[in-house]
N, C-alpha and C positions, 0 to 999 in steps of 0.2 A: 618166759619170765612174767608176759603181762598176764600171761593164762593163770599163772598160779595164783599173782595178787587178788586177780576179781575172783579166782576160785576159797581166795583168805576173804579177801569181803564178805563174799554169800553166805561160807563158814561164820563170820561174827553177826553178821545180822541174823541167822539162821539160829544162832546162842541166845543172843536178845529177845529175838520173838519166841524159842523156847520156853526161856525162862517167865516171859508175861506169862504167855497162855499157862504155863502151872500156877502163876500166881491166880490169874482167872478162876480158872478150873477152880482153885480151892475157897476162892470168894465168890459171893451170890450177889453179880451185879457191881456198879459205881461203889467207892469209900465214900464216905458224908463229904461233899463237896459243893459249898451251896453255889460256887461260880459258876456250874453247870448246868442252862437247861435244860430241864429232862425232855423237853418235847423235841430238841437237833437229834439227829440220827447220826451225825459224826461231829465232833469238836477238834480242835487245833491250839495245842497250848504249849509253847505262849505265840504268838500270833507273829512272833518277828524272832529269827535264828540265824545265827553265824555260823560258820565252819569253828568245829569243834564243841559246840551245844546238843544238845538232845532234846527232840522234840517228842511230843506226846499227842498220840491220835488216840480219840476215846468211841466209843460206838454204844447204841442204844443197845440191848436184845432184847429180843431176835433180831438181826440186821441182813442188810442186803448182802449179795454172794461175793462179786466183783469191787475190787481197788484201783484207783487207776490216779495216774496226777499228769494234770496240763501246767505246762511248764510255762515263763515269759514267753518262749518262742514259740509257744502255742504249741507243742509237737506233744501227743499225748504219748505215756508211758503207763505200760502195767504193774500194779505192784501184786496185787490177785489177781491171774487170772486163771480161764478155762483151759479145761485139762485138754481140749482140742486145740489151743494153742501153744502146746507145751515143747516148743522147739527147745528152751533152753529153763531148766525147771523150776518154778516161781521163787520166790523167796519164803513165802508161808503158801501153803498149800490151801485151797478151797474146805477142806476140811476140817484145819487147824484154825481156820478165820472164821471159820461159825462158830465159834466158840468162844472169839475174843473177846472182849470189851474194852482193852487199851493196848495200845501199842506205843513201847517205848524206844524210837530212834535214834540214833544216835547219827546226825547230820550226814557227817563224811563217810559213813559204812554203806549208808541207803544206794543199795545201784538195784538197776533193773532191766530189762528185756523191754528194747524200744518197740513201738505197735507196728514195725515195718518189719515183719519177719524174714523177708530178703536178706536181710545179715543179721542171724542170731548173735548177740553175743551181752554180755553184760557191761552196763555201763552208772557210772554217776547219773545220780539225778539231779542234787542239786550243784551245778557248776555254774551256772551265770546267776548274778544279782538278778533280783525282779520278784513279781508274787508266782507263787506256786499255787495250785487250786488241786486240793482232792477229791474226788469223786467217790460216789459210794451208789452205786446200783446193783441189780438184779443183771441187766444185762448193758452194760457201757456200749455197746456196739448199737444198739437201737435208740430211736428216739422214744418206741413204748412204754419206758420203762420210767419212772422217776427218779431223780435223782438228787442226793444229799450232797453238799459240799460244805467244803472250809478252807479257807487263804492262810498261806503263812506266805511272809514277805522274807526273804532268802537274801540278807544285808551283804554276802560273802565273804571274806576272810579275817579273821581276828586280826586287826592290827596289833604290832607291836607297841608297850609302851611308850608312849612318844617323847624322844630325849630334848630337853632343853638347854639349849646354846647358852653359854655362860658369857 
């Protein structure tokens, strides 16, 4: 039963990031967006997300190969990565992310394949409040390589409207 759900997760975020990369494909670069500087190699908007929001990663092109986010508890997770790590298989592929220039998430769908591949499996990413840090290199695994980032602050769960006592 839990196999199926993370296998419906991968399925809807696997629809989402589809459907960007055609909208990509069919536009050339950023929409007129003056909040954006053009010189970050990755943005994060809006910069603070609840369970049940959609977040928006945007990327310069040409951009680096690898995705990856360091979580509050510091534990890093792949969201691109290399096909020599493909124990359980990315969410967009190395091939489909050279192409992108935004990614639209939708919070609670995003899981990933933790960097401990001793137990493949898919999991949430964002589950605890705290800042989330995206990464964007060529190769996440070295320190050679440079690297872009962008924080989003992960508030946790949509409260309910709050009832007031008569």
């Amino acid at each position: 039963m839990q196999r199926e759900m993370t296998m419906q997760r991968l399925g809807t975020c696997r629809v989402w990031f589809g459907l960007v990369l055609v909208l990509a494909a069919v536009q050339s670069g950023f929409t007129a967006d003056k909040s954006i500087d053009p010189t970050l190699k990755i943005s994060c908007f809006p910069a603070q997300v609840r369970s049940g929001e959609v977040l928006r990663l945007r990327f310069s092109f040409p951009h680096a190969a690898e995705l990856g986010i360091r979580g509050p508890d510091n534990r890093f997770r792949w969201i691109v990565w290399p096909r020599d790590l493909e124990i359980v298989p990315p969410v967009i592929s190395q091939e489909s992310f050279k192409f992108s220039t935004e990614l639209t998430i939708p919070v609670d769908a995003l899981v990933t394949n933790p960097a401990d591949n001793a137990n493949p499996r898919l999991e949430p990413i964002f589950s605890n409040p705290g800042t989330y840090v995206f990464l964007l290199s060529n190769n996440l695994e070295s320190d050679r390589y440079p690297v872009s980032e962008c924080k989003v602050n992960f508030i946790g769960t949509t409260s309910s409207s709050s009832k007031v006592s008569k």
